[in-house]
Each structure stands twice: as structure tokens, then as C-alpha cells.
C-alpha positions in Angstrom: -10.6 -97.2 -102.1 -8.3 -98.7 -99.7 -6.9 -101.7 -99.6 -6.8 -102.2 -95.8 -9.5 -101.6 -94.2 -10.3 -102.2 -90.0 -13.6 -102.5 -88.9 -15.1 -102.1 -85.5 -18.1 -103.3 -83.9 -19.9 -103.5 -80.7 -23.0 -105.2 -79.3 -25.2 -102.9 -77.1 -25.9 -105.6 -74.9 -24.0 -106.3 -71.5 -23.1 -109.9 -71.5 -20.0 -111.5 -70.0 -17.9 -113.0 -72.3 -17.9 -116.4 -70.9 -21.3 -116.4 -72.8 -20.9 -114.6 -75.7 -21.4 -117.5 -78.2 -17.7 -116.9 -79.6 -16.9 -120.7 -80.6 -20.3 -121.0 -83.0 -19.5 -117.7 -84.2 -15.7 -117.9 -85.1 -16.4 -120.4 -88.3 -18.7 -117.8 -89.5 -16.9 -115.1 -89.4 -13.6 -117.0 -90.6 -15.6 -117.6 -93.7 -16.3 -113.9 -94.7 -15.1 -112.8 -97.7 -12.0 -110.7 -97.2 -11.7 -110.9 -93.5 -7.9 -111.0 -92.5 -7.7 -111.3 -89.2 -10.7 -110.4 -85.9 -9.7 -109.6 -82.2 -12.5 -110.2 -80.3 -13.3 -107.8 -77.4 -15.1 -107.3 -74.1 -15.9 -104.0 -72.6 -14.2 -103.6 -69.1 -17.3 -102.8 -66.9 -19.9 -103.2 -69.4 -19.2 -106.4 -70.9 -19.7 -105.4 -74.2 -18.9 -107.7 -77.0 -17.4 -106.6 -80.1 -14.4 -107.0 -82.1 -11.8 -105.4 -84.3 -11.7 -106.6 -87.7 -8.9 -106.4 -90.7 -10.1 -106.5 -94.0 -8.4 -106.7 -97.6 -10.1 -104.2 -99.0 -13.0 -101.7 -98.6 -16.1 -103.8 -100.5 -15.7 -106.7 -98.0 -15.2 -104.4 -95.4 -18.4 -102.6 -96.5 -20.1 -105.7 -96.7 -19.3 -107.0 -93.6 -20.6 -104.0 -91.7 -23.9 -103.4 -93.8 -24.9 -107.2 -94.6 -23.8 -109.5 -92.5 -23.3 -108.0 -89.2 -26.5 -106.4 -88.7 -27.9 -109.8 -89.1 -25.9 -111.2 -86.5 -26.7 -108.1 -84.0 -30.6 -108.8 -84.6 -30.0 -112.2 -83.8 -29.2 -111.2 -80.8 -31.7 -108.7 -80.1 -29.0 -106.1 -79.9 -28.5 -102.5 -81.2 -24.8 -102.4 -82.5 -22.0 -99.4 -83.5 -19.8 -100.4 -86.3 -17.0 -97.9 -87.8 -14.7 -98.8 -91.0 -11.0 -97.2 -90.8 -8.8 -96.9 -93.7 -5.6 -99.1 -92.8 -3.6 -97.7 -95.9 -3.7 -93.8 -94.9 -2.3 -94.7 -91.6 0.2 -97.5 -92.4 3.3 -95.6 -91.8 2.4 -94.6 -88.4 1.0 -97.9 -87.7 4.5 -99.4 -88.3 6.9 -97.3 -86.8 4.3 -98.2 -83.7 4.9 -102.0 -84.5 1.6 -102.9 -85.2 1.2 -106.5 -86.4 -1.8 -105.8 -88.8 1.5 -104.7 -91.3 3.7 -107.6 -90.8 2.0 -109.5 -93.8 
């Protein structure tokens, strides 16, 4: 299993970001197990919400996407897509591109 491991999510909901609920949220999701680092994002034109999430490792990931985040997507009364990506398989790439999820 991978030790790096990016997850990404998105509400089916259109809601601009302004009020998403982002600052109750962020303690939350701070507090999963495993969770590196989230970029939170906004669909240009559809105002989705979702996010881009690092993991340390594929259980939390896992978790993440089929525990907790369903929870929060009923919550909201919201369908949702989430997709885990292996962060190891594509490190080298991912560097020589600069990207700051290998700088740690």
C-alpha cells in the first residue's frame, strides 16, 4: 500500500464559497487521523466545494473517504465524488514538477 496517498472530494451541491461552512469544518478535518495537509476548492462556475487531501498512508486515506466524509456530505444533503491517488507511484514526476506535497 502506499504511503502517500491524495484524496479528492467534491460536493454536488452549488454553493458559493463564502458559505461553505469552512471555519467549523477545518478543526474537524485537522483532527483526522493521518491527514497531512487539505486545499480546499471551489468549482469555477459551479461553485462546487471540495478539496484535495494528503494523507500518510492508504488506511487513513481509505477511511477518510468511506467513513467520515460521506457523513459530512449527508450532512449536507449532498451527493459527493471522492477519488484516492497513490502519491508514491508518481513521486518522481511530482518533484521534478516542484510540487510541495514532497518537500516534507
Amino acid at each position: 500500500m502506499p504511503k502517500k496517498v491524495f484524496v479528492y472530494t467534491e460536493l454536488q451541491l452549488s454553493v458559493p464559497f463564502d458559505q461553505v461552512p469552512w471555519r467549523q469544518m477545518n478543526p474537524t478535518l485537522l483532527a483526522q487521523p493521518g491527514l497531512v495537509r487539505k486545499t480546499w476548492l471551489s468549482g469555477i462556475g459551479t461553485n462546487t466545494p471540495g478539496g484535495f487531501y494528503e494523507f500518510d498512508g492508504y488506511d487513513n486515506a481509505r477511511h477518510f473517504a468511506d467513513v467520515y466524509f460521506p457523513t459530512e456530505a449527508a450532512a449536507m444533503s449532498a451527493s459527493f465524488q471522492t477519488k484516492l491517488f497513490d502519491g508514491d507511484i508518481v513521486e518522481e514526476a511530482s518533484r521534478q514538477m516542484r510540487s510541495p506535497h514532497y518537500d516534507i
